[in-house]
C-alpha positions, 0 to 999 in steps of 0.5 A: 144771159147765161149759159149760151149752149155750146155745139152747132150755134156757138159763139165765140170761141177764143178765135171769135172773141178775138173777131169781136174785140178787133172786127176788121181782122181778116185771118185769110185775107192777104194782099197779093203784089205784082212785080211793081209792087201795086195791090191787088184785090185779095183772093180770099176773104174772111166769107162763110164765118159766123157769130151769134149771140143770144136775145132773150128767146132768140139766137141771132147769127150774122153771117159773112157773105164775103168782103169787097176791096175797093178804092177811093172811098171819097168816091162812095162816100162824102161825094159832095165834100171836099176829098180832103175832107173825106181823107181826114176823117178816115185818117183821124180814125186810123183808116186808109184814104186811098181803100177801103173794104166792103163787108156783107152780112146776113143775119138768122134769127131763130125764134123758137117758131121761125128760123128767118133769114134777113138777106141773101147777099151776092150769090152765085154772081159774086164768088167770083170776086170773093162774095156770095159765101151765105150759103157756105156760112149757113152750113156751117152755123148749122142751119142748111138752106132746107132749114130756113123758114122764112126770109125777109127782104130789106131791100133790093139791092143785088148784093141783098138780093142775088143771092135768092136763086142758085142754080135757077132754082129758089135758094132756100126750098122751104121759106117763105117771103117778106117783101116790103111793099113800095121796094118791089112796086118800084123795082118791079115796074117797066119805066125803070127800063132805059133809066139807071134803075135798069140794071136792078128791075132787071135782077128783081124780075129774075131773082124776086118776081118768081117767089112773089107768089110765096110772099107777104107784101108788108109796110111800116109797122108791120108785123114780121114774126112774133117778136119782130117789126119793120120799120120804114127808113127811105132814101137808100132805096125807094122802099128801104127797111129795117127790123127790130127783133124783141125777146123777153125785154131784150132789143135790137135793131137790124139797120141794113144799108140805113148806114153803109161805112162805120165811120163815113157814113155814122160820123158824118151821117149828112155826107152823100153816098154814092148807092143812096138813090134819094140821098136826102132821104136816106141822111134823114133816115139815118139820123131817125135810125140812129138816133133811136139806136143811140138814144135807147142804147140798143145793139144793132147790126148793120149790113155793112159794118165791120164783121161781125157787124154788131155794135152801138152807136153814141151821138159824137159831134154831128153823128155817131160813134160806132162801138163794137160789141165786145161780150155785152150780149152773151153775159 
């Protein structure tokens, strides 16, 4: 693909392709000390930044919805492997055992027809903490809130999901909505009241149940958009999507959540997270995802991959292997 237009939609300055070819450098993060020398969860993140690409007839920007720092990520991920075991594999791949940074990346796909909006991150009740920058990003990738068209939902997630509302008024004025069907029967219903769901039904009710009305349910195989297809992948929710985008002979997956570390969760894809509800599910997902990501060499974008959260996937050993994407997809 040749001459990605400059202007509004640019991608990859020289600063950008720095982004792409080390994905987990973070220009304004910084960690903070106290007196006694302990870290401290940074006060800025690399959020509202932004990278494109082109896909046949589409442009698809990821946006950085912000970054969360966290410890012990044994305790997320490989939660029923041994903690040593869990420490060596982030220590073979140059990673810290004792933290770990958690990304969140939507993405905008111009189709010609639609500009479409795959999640709404954090929203109001992150910033905060660093997150729910979507907003800030989308403006400065040129696309206002005001331009979105439609905006679809792979899950739900807060962290896909909060970000719908601002101000208790719908975040973007002028979209349309996708929502998967089983996802918001199950989050929707009062028996999650007094269960572990209750938290989440609770943000579903006042963040997706008033858009409903704007909203087309969909299933497996369903038809988002002219190019762009939906396939189930349960386990991390009750009603977990993903989306194949296709455009003049070019594809590429958006994988959500199926996989939520680039190393933990891809090189070991049976260890149990933490956030997946149904963890059999969700590893049997991940190996029917990435397995076709893998075997039809496509590009794909997950949610929680380093920013800018492209890349591929190789088979490696019992998984995969995640290789960012460097220039393949504006050449």
């Amino acid at each position: 693909m040749h001459g990605f237009p400059l202007g509004r939609r640019t991608l990859f300055a020289a600063t950008a392709l720095g982004a792409l070819a080390a994905p987990m450098l973070m220009k304004r993060a910084a960690f903070a000390q106290d007196a006694a020398g302990t870290k401290e969860t940074p006060k800025a993140s690399p959020g509202g930044k932004s990278a494109s690409v082109k896909l046949g007839d589409f442009t698809v920007t990821v946006i950085s919805d912000g970054l969360r720092f966290a410890d012990k990520p044994g305790e997320t991920f490989g939660i029923d492997q041994p903690p040593e075991a869990v420490a060596a594999l982030l220590d073979r791949n140059f990673l810290p055992t004792d933290r770990f940074v958690n990304g969140f990346s939507p993405v905008v796909v111009e189709t010609g027809s639609d500009v479409v909006l795959f999640d709404t991150g954090n929203g109001e009740a992150g910033r905060a903490a660093g997150t729910g920058l979507l907003l800030e990003g989308l403006r400065a990738a040129g696309y206002p809130p005001e331009s979105i068209t439609l905006v679809v939902l792979t899950h739900m997630h807060g962290d896909h999901i909060n970000g719908l509302m601002e101000g208790g008024k719908p975040a973007f004025p002028n979209a349309r909505y996708v929502i998967g069907e089983t996802e918001l029967a199950f989050w929707k219903d009062p028996a999650r009241m007094g269960t572990p769901a209750e938290g989440g039904h609770k943000a579903v009710l006042k963040n997706v149940v008033p858009l409903v009305e704007k909203a087309t349910l969909i299933g497996d195989g369903a038809d988002v958009a002219s190019g762009i297809t939906a396939m189930a992948a349960f386990g991390h929710s009750p009603g977990h999507m993903v989306f194949r985008l296709s455009s003049q002979g070019k594809d590429l997956m958006l994988t959500a959540d199926t996989a939520n570390h680039y190393v933990l969760s891809l090189q070991q894809p049976d260890w149990q997270v933490k956030f997946d509800m149904d963890k059999e599910k969700a590893a049997a997902s991940r190996r029917k995802v990435f397995d076709m990501v893998a075997s039809e060499r496509l590009p794909f974008i997950g949610y929680h991959m380093p920013f800018p959260a492209i890349g591929y996937a190789e088979t490696l050993d019992a998984g995969y292997r995640f290789v960012p994407a460097s220039y393949q997809l504006y050449l």
